[in-house]
Structure formats: structure tokens, C-alpha cells
C-alpha positions as CSV (number, residue, x, y, z in Angstrom):
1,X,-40.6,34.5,-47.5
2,X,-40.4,31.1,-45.2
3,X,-41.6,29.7,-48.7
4,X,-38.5,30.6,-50.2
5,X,-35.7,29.2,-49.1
6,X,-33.1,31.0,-51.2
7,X,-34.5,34.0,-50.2
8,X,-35.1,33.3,-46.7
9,X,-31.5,31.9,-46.2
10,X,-30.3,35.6,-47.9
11,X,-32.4,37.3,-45.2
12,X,-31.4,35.4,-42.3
13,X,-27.7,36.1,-43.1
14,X,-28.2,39.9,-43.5
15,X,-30.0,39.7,-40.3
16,X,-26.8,37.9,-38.5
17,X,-25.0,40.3,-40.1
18,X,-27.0,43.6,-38.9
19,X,-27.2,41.7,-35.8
20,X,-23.2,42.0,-35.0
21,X,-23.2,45.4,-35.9
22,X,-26.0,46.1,-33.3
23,X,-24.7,44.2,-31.0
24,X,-21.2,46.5,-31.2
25,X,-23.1,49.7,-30.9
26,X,-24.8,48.5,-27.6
27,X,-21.3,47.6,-26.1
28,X,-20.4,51.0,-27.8
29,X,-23.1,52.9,-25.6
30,X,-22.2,50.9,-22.7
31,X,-18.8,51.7,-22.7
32,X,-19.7,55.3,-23.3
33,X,-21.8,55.1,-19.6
34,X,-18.5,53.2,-18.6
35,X,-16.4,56.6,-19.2
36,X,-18.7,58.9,-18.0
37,X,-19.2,57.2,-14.9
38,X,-15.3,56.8,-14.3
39,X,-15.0,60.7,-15.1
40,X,-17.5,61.4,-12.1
41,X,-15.3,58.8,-9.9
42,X,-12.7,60.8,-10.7
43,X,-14.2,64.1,-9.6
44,X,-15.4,62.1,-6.3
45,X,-12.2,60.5,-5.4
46,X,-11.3,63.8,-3.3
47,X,-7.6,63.0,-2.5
48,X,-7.7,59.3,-2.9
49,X,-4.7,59.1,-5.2
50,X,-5.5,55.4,-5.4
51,X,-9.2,55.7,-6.1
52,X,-8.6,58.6,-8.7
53,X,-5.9,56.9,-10.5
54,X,-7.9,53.3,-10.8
55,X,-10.7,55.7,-12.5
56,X,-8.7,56.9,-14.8
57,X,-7.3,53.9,-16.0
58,X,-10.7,52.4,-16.1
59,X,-12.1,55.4,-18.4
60,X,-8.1,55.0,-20.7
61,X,-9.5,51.2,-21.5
62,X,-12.5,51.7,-22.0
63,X,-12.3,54.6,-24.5
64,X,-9.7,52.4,-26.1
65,X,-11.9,49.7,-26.8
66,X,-14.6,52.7,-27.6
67,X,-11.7,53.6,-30.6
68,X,-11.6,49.9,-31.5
69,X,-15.7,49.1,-31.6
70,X,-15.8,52.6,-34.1
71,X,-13.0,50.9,-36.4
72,X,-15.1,47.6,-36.5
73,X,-18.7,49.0,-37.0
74,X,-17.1,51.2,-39.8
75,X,-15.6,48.4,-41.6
76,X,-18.9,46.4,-40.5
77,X,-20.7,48.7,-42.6
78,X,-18.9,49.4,-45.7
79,X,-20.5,47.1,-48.7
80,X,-19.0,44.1,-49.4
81,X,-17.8,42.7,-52.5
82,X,-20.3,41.0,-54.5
83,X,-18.6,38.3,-55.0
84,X,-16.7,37.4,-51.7
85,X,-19.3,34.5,-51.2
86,X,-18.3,32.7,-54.7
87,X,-16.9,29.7,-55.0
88,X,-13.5,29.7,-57.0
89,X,-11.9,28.2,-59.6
90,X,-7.7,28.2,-59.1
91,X,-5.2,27.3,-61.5
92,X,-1.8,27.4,-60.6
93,X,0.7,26.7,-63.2
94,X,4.5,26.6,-63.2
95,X,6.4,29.8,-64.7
96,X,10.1,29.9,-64.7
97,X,12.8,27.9,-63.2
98,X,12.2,24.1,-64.9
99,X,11.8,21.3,-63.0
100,X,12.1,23.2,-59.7
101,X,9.2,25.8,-60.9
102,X,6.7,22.3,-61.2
103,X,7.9,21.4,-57.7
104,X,6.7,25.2,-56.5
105,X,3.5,25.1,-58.4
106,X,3.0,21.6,-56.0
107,X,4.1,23.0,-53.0
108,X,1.5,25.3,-53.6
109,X,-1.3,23.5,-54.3
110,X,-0.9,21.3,-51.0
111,X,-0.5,24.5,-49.3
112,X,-4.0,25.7,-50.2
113,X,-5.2,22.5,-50.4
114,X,-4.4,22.4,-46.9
115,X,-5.6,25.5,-45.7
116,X,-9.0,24.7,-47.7
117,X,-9.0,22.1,-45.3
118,X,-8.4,24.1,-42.2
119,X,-11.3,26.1,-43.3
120,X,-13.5,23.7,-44.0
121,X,-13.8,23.9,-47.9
122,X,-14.5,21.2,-50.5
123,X,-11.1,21.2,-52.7
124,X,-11.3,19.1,-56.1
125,X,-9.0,18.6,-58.7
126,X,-11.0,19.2,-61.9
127,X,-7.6,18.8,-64.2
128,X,-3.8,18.3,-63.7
129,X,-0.8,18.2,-66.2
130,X,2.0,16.7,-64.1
131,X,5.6,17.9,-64.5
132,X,8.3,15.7,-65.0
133,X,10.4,15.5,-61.7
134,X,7.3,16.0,-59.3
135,X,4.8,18.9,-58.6
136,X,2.3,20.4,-61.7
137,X,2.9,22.1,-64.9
138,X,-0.7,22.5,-64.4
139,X,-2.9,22.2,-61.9
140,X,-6.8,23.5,-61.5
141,X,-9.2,23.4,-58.5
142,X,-12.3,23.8,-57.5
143,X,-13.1,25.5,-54.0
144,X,-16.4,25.6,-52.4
145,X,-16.9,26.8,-49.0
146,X,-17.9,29.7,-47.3
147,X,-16.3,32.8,-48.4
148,X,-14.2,31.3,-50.7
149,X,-13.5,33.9,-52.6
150,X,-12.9,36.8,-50.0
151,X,-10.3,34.4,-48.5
152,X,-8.3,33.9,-51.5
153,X,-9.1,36.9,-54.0
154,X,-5.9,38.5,-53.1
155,X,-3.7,35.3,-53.8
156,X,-3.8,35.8,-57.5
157,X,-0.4,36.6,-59.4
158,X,3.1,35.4,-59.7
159,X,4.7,33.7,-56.4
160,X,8.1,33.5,-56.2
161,X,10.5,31.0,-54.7
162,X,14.4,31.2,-54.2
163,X,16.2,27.7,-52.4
164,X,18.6,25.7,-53.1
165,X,17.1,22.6,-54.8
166,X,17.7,19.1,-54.0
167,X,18.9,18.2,-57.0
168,X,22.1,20.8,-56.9
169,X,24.9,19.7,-56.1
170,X,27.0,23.1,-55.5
171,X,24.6,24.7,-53.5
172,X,23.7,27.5,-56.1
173,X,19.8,29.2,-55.5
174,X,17.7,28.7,-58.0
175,X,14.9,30.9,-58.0
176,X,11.7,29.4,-59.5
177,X,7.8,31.1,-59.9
178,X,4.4,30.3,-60.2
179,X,1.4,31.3,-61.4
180,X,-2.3,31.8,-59.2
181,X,-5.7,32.6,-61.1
182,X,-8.3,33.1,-58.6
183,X,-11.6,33.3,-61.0
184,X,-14.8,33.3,-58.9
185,X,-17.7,30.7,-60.1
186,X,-20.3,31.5,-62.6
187,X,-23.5,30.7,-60.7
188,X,-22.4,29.8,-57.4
């Protein structure tokens, strides 16, 4: 396994991963004792409105975050999505609305290009067709990073912009669109 690397890097992630989820449960089961002991404080109290009332409150938030740690372990333990760990491939091209649909498509290309960079991603520009008064008829990138894919899988399909472009002069909105492909890498 150690001899591996591949394999011992796929291991040691399902272990982080198994390790969350165990670590959830445990504050699960202490937040259980949590309740339990508050019901008995409450039972104690014997007239001390103050006492009794603190209880309760303590045994209301912590059978909230109870409800919460149930929601998380579930979603925890659903499967994932083979490929959410992919690398991607995005091409954005302009759709309708002219010149203004070219400055869309580059408005957003810097905008993921910018959140690739927040999150610590490799963007590069593998091919671009420029349009005429600024922004892409075409533009295609490559992302690698973690969890590229899972990030950005749902980002795919027409965008849509309405504003009133610089270059009007009456003030009319012009709505222009754009095209995303998000295709998960082959091999990565």
C-alpha cells in the first residue's frame, strides 16, 4: 500500500473523509449526554425558575445542533459523484446579442478565472477566438484544482445578461447570452 502512492493517496483521503463523519457522530453522542443531563437538571431545579429555565434552553440548543449534525452525517454519507474530483475543460462562447454577447462571454471568463483563483485552481487558456469590440467569440479553459468539477458542474448552460451597453446612446437594454460547457477531463 505505502508502495503505492496512487493508491495510498486514495486511501488516506477516504480515511479523512470517514474521519469527519466519525468525528460528527462523537459530538452527536455528546450532545445526546448534553440533553439528557439538562432533562434531569430540569427535574432537579425544584422551583428554581431560573435554574429550570437555563436547562431548558441548554437541552433546545443542543438538540438543534443534534438536528443539524443528522443533516450533515446524512449528506456526509450519500455517494459522491464520480467525477467531482475531475479537472474540467470550459468553453464559453457568445450566443446572441452581437458585440455586446462577446463582451458577456469575457465578463465571464474573468469571473471564473477569478474565482479559480480564489480557490486555488490552475486556469489556462488552451484556445481563444476574440470578438471584435472586446470579450470572446470563443473562449476554452482548462481548470485543475481540487474539486474542480463539483464546484462548477452546475454552471453549465446559457447565461443571460440584460444592461444597457456602453455603446447606446438612448439608453435602450440590450439583452445579450452566453454559452458554458463544463466537460470533466478524460484521465485526470
Amino acid at each position: 500500500m505505502a508502495s503505492d502512492p496512487k493508491e495510498f493517496q486514495k486511501l488516506s483521503k477516504a480515511m479523512g473523509e470517514l474521519t469527519r463523519v466519525v468525528d460528527m457522530y462523537a459530538r452527536y453522542k455528546e450532545c445526546e449526554v448534553g440533553v439528557e443531563e439538562a432533562k434531569a437538571m430540569v427535574k432537579d431545579a425544584a422551583g428554581d425558575l431560573e435554574m429550570e429555565e437555563m436547562a431548558r434552553e441548554e437541552a433546545a440548543a443542543l438538540g438543534t445542533e443534534m438536528s443539524e449534525l443528522e443533516d450533515k452525517m446524512t449528506l456526509a454519507l450519500l455517494p459522491t459523484d464520480p467525477l467531482d474530483e475531475k479537472n474540467i475543460m470550459l468553453e464559453i462562447r457568445a450566443g446572441t446579442g452581437g458585440d455586446e454577447a462577446g463582451i458577456w462571454a469575457g465578463d465571464l471568463y474573468r469571473m471564473y478565472n477569478r474565482y479559480a483563483e480564489r480557490e486555488g485552481w490552475k486556469a489556462t487558456i488552451l484556445t481563444t477566438n476574440p470578438a471584435d469590440s472586446g470579450g470572446y467569440k470563443e473562449i476554452v479553459v482548462e481548470l485543475k484544482g481540487d474539486s474542480v468539477y463539483s464546484q462548477l458542474k452546475w454552471e453549465a448552460g446559457v447565461h443571460r445578461v440584460q444592461r444597457v451597453p456602453a455603446t447606446e446612446s438612448q439608453g435602450r437594454i440590450q439583452t445579450s447570452t452566453a454559452t458554458v460547457a463544463v466537460m470533466p477531463e478524460v484521465g485526470s
